[in-house]
Every structure is written in C-alpha cells, then in structure tokens.
ZALUMZA-23959 format. One line per field, with one value per atom (N, C-alpha, C): x, y, z; atom name; residue number from 0; residue in three letters. Coordinates in pm, 1 decimal. Example, Ala and Ser with C-alpha at 12.3 -4.5 7.8 and 13.67 -1.06 7.14 Angstrom:
# ZALUMZA-23959
u (1319.0:1230.0:1320.0:1285.0:1367.0:1290.0)
v (-569.0:-450.0:-330.0:-225.0:-106.0:3.0)
w (780.0:780.0:780.0:708.0:714.0:787.0)
atom (N:CA:C:N:CA:C)
seq (0:0:0:1:1:1)
type (ALA:ALA:ALA:SER:SER:SER)
***
This chain:
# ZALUMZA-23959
u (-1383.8:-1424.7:-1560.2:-1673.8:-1757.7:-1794.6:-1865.8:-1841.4:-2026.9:-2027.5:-2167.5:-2167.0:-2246.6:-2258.2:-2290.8:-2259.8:-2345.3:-2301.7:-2355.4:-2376.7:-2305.8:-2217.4:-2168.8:-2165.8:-2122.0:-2112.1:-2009.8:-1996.0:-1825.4:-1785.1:-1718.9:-1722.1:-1658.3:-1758.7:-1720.4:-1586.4:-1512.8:-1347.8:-1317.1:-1333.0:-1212.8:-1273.1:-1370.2:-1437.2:-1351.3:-1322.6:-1262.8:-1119.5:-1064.1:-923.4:-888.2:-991.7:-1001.1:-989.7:-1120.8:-1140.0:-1002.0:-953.6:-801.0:-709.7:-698.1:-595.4:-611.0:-740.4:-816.2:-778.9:-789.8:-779.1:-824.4:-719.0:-730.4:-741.3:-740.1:-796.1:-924.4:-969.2:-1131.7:-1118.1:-1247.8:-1296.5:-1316.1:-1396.7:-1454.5:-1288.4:-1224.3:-1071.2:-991.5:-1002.4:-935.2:-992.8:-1096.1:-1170.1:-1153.9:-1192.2:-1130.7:-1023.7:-893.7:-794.9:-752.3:-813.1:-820.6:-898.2:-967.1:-1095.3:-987.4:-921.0:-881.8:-689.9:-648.8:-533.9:-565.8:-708.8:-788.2:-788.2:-846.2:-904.0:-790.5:-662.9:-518.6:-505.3:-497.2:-429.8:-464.5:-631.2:-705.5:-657.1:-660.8:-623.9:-437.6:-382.2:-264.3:-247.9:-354.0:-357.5:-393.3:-520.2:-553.3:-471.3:-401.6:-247.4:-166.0:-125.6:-52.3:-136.4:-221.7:-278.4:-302.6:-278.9:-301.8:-136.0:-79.7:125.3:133.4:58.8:107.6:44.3:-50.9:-100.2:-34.4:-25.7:45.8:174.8:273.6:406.6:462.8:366.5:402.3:416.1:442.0:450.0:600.5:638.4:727.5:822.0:946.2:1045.2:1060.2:1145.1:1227.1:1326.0:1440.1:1461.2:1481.0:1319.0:1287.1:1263.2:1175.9:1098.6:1222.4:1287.3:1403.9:1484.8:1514.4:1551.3:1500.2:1332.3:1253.4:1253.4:1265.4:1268.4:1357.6:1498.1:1628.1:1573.7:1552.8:1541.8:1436.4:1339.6:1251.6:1354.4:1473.3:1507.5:1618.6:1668.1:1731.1:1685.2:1559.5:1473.0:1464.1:1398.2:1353.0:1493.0:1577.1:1734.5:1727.9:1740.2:1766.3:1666.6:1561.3:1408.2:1469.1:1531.4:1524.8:1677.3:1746.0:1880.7:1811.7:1760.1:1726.5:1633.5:1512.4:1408.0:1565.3:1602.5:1733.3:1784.5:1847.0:1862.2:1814.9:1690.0:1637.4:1552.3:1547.6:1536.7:1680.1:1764.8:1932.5:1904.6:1878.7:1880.3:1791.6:1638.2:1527.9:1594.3:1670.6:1693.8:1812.3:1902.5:1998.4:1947.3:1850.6:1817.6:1729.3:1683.3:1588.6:1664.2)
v (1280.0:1244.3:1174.7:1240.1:1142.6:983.5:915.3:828.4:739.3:662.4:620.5:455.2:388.1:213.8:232.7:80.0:21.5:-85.7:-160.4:-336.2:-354.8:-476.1:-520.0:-677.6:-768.7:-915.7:-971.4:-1002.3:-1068.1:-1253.9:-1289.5:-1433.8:-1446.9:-1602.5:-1629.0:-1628.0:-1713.4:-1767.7:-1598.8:-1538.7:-1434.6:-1304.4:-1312.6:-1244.1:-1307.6:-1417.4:-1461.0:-1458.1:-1444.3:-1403.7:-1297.5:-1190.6:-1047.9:-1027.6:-1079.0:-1057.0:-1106.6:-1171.0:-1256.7:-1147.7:-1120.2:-991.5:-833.3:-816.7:-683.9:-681.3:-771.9:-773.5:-663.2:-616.5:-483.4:-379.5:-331.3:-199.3:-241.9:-333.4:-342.8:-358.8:-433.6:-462.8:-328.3:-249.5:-164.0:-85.7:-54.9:49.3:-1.9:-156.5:-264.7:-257.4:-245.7:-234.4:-77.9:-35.6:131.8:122.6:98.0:104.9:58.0:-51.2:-139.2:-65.1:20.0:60.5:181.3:237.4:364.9:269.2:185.6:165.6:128.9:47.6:42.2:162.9:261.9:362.5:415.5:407.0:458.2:386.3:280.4:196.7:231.0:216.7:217.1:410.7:494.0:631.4:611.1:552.6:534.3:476.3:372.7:288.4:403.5:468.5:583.4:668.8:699.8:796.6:768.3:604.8:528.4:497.8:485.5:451.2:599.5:695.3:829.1:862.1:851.0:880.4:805.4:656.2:586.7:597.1:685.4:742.2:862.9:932.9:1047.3:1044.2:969.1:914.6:807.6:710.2:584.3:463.5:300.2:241.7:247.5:219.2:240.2:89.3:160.6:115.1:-15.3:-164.7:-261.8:-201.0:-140.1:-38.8:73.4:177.9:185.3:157.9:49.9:-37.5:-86.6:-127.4:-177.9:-85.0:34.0:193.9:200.5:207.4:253.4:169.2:5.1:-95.7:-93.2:-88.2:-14.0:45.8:196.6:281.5:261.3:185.3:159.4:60.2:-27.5:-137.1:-67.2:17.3:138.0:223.2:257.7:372.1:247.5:176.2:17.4:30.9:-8.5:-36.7:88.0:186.2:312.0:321.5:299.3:312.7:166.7:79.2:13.1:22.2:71.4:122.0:243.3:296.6:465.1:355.7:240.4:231.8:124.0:33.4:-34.3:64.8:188.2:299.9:354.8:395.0:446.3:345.3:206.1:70.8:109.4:65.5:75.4:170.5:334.1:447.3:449.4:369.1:403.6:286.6:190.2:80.5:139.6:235.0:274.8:365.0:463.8:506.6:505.7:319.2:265.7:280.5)
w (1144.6:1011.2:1020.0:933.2:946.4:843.7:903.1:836.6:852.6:769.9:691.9:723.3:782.6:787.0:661.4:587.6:466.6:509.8:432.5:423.3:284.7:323.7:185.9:189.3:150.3:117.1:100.8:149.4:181.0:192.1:112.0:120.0:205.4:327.9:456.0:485.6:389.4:444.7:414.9:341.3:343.3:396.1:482.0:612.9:718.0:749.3:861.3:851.7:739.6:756.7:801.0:752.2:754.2:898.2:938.8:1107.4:1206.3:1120.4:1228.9:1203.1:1063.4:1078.9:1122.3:1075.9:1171.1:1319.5:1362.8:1568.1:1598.0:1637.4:1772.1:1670.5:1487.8:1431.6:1434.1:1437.1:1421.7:1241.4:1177.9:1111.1:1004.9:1053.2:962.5:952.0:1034.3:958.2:884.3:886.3:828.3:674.9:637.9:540.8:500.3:537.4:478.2:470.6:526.7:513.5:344.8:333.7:224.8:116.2:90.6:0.5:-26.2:49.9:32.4:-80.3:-22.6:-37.9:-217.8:-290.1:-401.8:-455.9:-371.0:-522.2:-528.3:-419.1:-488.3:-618.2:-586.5:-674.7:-842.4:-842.9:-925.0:-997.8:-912.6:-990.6:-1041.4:-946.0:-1072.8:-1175.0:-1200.6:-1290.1:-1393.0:-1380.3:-1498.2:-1534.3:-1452.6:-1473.8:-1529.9:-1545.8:-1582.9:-1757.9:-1739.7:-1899.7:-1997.4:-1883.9:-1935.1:-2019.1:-1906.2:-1975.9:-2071.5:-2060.0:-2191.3:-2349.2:-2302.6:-2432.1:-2468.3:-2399.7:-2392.6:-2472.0:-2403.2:-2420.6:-2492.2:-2473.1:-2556.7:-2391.5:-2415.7:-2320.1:-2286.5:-2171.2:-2073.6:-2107.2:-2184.5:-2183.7:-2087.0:-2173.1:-2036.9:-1997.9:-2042.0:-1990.8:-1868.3:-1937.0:-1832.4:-1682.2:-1747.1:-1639.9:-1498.1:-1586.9:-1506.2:-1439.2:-1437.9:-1404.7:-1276.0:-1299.0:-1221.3:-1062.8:-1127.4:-1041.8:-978.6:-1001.8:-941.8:-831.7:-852.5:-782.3:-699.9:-723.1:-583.0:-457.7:-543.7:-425.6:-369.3:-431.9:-343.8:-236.1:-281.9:-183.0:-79.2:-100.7:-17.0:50.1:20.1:111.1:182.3:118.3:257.0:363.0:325.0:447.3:499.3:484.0:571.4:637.0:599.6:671.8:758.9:722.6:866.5:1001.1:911.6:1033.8:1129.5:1100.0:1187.3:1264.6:1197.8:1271.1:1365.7:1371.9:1454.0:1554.6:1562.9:1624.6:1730.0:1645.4:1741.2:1819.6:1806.2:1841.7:2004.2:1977.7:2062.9:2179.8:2122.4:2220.0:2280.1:2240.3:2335.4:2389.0:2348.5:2483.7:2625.5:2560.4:2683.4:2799.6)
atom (N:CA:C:N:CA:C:N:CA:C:N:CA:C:N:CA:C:N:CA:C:N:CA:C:N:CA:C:N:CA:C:N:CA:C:N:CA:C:N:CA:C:N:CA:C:N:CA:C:N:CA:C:N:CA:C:N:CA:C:N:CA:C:N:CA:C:N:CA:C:N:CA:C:N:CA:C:N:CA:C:N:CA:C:N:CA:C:N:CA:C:N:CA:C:N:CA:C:N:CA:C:N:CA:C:N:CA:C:N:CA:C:N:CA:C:N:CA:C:N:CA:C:N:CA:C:N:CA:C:N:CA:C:N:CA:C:N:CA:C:N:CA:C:N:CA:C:N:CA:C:N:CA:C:N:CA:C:N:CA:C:N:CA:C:N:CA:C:N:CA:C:N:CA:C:N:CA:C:N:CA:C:N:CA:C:N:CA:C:N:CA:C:N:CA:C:N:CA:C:N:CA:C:N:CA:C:N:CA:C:N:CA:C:N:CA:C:N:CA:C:N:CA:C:N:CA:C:N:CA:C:N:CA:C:N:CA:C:N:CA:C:N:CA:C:N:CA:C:N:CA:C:N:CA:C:N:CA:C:N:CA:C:N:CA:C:N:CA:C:N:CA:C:N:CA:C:N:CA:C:N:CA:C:N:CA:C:N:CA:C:N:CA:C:N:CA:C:N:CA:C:N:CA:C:N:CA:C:N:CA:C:N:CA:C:N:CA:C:N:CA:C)
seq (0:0:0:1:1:1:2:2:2:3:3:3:4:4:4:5:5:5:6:6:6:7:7:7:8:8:8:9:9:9:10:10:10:11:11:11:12:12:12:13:13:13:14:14:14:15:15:15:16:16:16:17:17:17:18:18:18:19:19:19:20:20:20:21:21:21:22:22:22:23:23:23:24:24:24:25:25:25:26:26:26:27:27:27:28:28:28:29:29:29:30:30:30:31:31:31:32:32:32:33:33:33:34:34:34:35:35:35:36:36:36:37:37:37:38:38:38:39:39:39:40:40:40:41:41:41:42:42:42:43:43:43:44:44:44:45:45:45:46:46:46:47:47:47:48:48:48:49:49:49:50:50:50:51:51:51:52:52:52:53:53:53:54:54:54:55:55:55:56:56:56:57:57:57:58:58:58:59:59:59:60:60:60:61:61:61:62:62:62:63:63:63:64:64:64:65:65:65:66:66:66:67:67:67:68:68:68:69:69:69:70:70:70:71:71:71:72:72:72:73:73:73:74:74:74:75:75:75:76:76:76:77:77:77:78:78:78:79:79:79:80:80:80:81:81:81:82:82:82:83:83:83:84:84:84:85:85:85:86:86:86:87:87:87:88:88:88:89:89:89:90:90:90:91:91:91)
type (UNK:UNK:UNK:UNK:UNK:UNK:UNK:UNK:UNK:UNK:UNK:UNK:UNK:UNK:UNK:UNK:UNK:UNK:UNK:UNK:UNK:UNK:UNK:UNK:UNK:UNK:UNK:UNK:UNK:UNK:UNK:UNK:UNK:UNK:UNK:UNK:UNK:UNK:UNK:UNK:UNK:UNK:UNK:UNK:UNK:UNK:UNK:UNK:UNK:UNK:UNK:UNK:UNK:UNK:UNK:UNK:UNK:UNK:UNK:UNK:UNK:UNK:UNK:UNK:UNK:UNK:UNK:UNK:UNK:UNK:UNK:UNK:UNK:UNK:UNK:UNK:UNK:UNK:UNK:UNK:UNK:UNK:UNK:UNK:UNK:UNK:UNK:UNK:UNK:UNK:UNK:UNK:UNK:UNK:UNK:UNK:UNK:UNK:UNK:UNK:UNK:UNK:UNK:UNK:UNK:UNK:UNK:UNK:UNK:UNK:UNK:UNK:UNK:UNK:UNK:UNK:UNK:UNK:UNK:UNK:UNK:UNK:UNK:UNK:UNK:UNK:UNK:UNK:UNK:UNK:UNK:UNK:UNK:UNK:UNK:UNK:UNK:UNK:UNK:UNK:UNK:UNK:UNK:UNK:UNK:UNK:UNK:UNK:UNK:UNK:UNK:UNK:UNK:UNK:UNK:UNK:UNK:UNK:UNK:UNK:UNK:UNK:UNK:UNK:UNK:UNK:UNK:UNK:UNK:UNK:UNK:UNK:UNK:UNK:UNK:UNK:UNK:UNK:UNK:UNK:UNK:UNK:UNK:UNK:UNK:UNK:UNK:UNK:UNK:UNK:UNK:UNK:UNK:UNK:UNK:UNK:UNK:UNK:UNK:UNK:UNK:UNK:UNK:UNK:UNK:UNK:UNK:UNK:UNK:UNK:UNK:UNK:UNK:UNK:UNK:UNK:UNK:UNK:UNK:UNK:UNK:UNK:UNK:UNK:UNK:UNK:UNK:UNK:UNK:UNK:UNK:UNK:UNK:UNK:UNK:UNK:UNK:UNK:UNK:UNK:UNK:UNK:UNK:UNK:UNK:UNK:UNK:UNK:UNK:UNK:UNK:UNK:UNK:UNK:UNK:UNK:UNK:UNK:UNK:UNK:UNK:UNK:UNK:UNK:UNK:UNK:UNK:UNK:UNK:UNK:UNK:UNK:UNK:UNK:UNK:UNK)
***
C-alpha cells in the first residue's frame, strides 16, 4: 500500500499518550489506524442521518432491541474467543 508523510499538530500531552500506547505498532499505524477507525465512524453517522430522514428517528424501543442484540453478539464473541483460549492452551 502506498502511503504519503504529512505533518500534522498534535497537542503535546496527547502526543505522548499516543506514543506510550503506539509502542511496538509505531506511531504513524497507530494514527491511521485511528483516522481510518474516524472516517468509519463519521460515514455511519451520514447513513444514520440518512435512514432517519428516510424513516423517521429510531424508536426507545428500538434503540433498546438493537442494544440487546449487540450484548448478545458481545456475549457470544466472548464465549467462542474463551473457547478457543481453552482450546490453543490444551493443545500446548
């Protein structure tokens, strides 16, 4: 993949947090990582203001449905990764 230096500005303290949690990805993937994990964010947000024009705003209800079903998905991904933890350690 290619990729482009630029210069950006970054306030000191939260450059140096950055750099403590970056370690061993390095700085700059730490930051892409981050820029990319944003313009996700930022295109669901438009998607999200798009349905609600579309549709109308999203039910408590809803909302609460939806929230459900993420702490479910959440419980099973974390029932398979235990799983497969148990799994890799029995066959050390």
């Amino acid at each position: 993949m290619a990729t482009k230096k630029v210069t950006v500005t970054i306030p000191e303290d939260l450059l140096e947090e950055i750099r403590a949690e970056a370690a061993e990805r390095g700085l700059s993937a730490y930051v892409a990582e981050a820029l990319r994990f944003k313009r996700d964010r930022d295109r669901l947000l438009e998607l999200v203001n798009w349905l609600e024009e579309e549709y109308g705003p999203v039910t408590d209800d809803e909302r609460a449905a939806a929230i459900e079903e993420l702490e479910d998905l959440d419980a099973e991904h974390e029932r398979r990764h235990a799983r497969r933890k148990r799994n890799a350690g029995d066959a050390a």
